[in-house]
C-alpha positions in Angstrom: 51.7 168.6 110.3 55.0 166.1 110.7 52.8 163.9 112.4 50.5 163.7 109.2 53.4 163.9 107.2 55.1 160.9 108.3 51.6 159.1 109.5 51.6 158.8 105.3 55.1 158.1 105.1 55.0 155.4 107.2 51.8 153.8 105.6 53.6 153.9 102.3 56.6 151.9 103.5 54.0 149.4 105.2 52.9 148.4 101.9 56.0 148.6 100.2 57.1 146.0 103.2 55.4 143.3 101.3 55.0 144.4 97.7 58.3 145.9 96.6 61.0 143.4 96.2 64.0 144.8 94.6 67.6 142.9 95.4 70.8 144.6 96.4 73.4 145.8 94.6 76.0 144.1 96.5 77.9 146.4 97.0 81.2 145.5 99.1 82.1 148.3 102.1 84.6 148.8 104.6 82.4 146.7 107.3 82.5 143.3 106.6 79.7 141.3 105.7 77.1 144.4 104.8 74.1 142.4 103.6 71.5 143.6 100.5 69.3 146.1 101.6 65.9 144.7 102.7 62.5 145.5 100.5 61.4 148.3 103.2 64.9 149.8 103.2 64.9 149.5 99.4 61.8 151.0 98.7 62.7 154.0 100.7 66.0 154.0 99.5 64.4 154.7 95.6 61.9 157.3 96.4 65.1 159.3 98.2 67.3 158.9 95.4 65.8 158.1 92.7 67.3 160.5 89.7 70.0 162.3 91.2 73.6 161.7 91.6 75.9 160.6 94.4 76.1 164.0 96.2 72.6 164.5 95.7 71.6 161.0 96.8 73.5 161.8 99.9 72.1 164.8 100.7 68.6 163.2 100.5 68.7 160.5 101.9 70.6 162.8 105.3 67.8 165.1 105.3 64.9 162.3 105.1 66.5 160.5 107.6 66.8 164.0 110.2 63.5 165.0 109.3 62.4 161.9 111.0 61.1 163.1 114.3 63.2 161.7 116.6 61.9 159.8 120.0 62.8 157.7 123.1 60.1 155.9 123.1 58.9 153.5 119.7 56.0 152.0 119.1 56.4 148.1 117.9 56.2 147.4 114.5 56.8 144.1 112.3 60.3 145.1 111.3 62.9 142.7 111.1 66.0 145.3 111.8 66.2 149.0 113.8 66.5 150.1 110.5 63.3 148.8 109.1 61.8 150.0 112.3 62.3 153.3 112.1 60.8 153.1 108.5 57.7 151.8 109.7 57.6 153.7 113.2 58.2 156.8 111.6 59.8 157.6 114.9 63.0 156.8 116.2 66.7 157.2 118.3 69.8 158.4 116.9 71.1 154.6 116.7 68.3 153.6 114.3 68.6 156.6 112.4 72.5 156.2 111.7 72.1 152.6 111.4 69.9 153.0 108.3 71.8 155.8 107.1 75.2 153.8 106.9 73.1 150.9 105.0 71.7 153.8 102.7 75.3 155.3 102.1 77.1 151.5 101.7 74.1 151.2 99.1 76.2 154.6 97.2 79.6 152.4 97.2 80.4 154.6 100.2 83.1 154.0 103.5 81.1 154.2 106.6 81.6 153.6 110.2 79.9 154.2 113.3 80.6 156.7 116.1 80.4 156.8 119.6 80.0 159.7 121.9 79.7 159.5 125.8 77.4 162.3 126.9 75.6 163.3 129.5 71.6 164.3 128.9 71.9 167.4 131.2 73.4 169.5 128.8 72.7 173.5 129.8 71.9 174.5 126.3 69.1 172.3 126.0 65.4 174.2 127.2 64.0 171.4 129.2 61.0 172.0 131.5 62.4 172.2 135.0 61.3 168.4 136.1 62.7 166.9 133.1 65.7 169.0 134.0 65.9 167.7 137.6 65.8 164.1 136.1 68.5 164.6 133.3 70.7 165.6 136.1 70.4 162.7 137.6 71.4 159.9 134.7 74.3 158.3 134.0 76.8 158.7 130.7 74.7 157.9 127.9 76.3 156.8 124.5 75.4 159.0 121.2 75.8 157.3 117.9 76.6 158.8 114.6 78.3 158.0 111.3 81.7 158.9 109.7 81.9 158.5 106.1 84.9 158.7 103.9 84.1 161.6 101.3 87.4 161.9 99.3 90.6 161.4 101.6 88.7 162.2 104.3 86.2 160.7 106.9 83.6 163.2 108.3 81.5 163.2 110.6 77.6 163.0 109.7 74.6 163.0 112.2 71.4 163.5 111.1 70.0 162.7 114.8 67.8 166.2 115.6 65.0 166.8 113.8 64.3 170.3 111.9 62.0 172.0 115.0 63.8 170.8 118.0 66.1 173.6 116.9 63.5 176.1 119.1 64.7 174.1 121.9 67.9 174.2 121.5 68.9 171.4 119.8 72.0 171.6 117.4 70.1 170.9 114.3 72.0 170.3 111.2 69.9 172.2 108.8 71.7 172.0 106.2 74.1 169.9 104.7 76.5 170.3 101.1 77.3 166.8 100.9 81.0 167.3 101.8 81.7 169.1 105.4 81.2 167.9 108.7 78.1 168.2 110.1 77.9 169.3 114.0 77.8 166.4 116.4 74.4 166.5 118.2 75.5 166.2 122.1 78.4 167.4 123.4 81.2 164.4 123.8 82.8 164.0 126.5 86.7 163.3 127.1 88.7 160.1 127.0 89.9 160.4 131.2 93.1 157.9 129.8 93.5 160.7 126.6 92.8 164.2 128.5 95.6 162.8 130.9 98.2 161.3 129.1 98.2 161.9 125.8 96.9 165.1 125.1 99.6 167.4 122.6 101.1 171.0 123.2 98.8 171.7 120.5 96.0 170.7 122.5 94.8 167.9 119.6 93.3 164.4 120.4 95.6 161.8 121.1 95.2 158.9 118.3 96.1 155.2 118.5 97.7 154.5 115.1 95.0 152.3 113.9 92.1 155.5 114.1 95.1 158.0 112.6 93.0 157.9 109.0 89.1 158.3 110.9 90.6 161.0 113.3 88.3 160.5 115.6 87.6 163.4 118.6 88.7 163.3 122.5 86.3 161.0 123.7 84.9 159.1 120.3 85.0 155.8 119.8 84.5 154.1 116.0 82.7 151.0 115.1 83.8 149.4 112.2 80.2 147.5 112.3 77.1 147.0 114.3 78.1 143.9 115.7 81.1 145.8 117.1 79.1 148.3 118.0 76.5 146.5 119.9 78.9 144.8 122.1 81.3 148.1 123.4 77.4 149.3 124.0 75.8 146.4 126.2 79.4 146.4 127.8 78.7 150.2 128.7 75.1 149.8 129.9 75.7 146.7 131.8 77.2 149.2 134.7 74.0 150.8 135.1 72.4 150.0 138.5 68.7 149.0 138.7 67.8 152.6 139.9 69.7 154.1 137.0 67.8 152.0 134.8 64.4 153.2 135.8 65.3 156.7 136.1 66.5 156.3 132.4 63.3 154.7 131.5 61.6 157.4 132.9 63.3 160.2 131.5 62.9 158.6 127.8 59.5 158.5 128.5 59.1 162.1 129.4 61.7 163.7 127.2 60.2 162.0 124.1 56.9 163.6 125.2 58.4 167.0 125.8 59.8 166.5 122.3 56.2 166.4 120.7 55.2 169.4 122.6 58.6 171.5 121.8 57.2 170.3 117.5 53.8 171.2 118.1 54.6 174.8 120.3 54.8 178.1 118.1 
């Protein structure tokens, strides 16, 4: 039935790719130089908001963007941007999904950044199959990406990464969301070694540098003011990895994104 429903979805936005043309609003953000959204991002952008108000717009466009089944593994497409590709894919990682989120959300006059949560995949809540187990305990830190948004005097965290059935695996889902609290974060960070050791409070609260004081980021999180920034503390991270890591990682995407389809499809 999601596969269907977003085989549709995705054919829509194919056409739309080359027929819809609709300029951006210009709108200026906190991350410099945030471009016009593109005709696939626009198009979308209108059926998810179309009529309804900020909150409501926000609240759509979250949930489209979680109820897009997420995956490892994408199949190649024509689109210009990981946002675009996702569109088109109908598939897609947590970066793509927060990527075209933030552009959505700049697109509502909104503050966004990116953050960035080491995590590791072996995480005992999750129901993995015992192999894929096995090979999740065997990767390296991985790095989770979300988006905080300012909503009134305060930035909160939003993830729309895990899609509505993973939940029967046990994926923190965010099922629902009011347009105002923090949602949950979708892995489970871990700590700054530098912070947990030297700058953690008597009241046990993340230690802050005094230019994150107003995102209040978590132990561990690390904000991104755009992708640019973002893609470079990334390549930095993942240029560590040895050759062996790499292919067990490519391995594991592989057979975790397959899981995935089975944990959707299982009753």
């Amino acid at each position: 039935m999601i596969k269907n429903q977003y085989g549709w979805f995705c054919a829509m936005f194919r056409d739309f790719f080359v027929k819809f043309d609709v300029p951006g609003s210009g709108v200026d953000s906190i991350v410099q130089g945030n471009q016009p959204l593109s005709p696939v991002i626009m198009s979308a952008f209108h059926a998810w908001t179309d009529g309804l108000d900020t909150r409501e717009s926000m609240i759509s466009i979250f949930s489209h963007i979680r109820d897009i089944p997420y995956s490892l593994v994408v199949p190649a497409t024509i689109a210009k941007s990981p946002q675009e590709e996702i569109l088109l894919a109908g598939t897609g990682s947590c970066a793509a999904k927060h990527y075209l989120l933030a552009d959505m959300f700049r697109h509502l006059d909104l503050n966004v950044v990116y953050a960035t949560f080491p995590f590791l995949w072996n995480d005992p809540d999750l129901h993995y199959p015992p192999e894929l187990r096995k090979l999740a305990a065997t990767l390296p830190v991985a790095h989770h990406l979300a988006c905080r948004v300012q909503i009134g005097s305060s930035w909160v965290l939003v993830d729309a990464t895990w899609d509505l059935p993973l939940a029967k695996a046990g994926f923190p889902v965010n099922e629902h969301w009011d347009g105002h609290a923090e949602t949950k974060c979708a892995v489970k960070p871990q700590k700054s070694p530098v912070r947990t050791a030297f700058c953690r409070t008597a009241t046990s609260e993340p230690c802050r540098g005094k230019d994150e004081a107003a995102l209040g980021p978590v132990d561990g999180e690390k904000n991104h003011r755009d992708e640019a920034d973002r893609a470079r503390y990334y390549n930095r991270k993942i240029s560590l990895r040895s050759t062996d890591e790499v292919e067990r990682i490519r391995q594991f995407n592989r057979e975790f994104s397959s899981w995935l389809e089975t944990v959707r499809t299982s009753a």
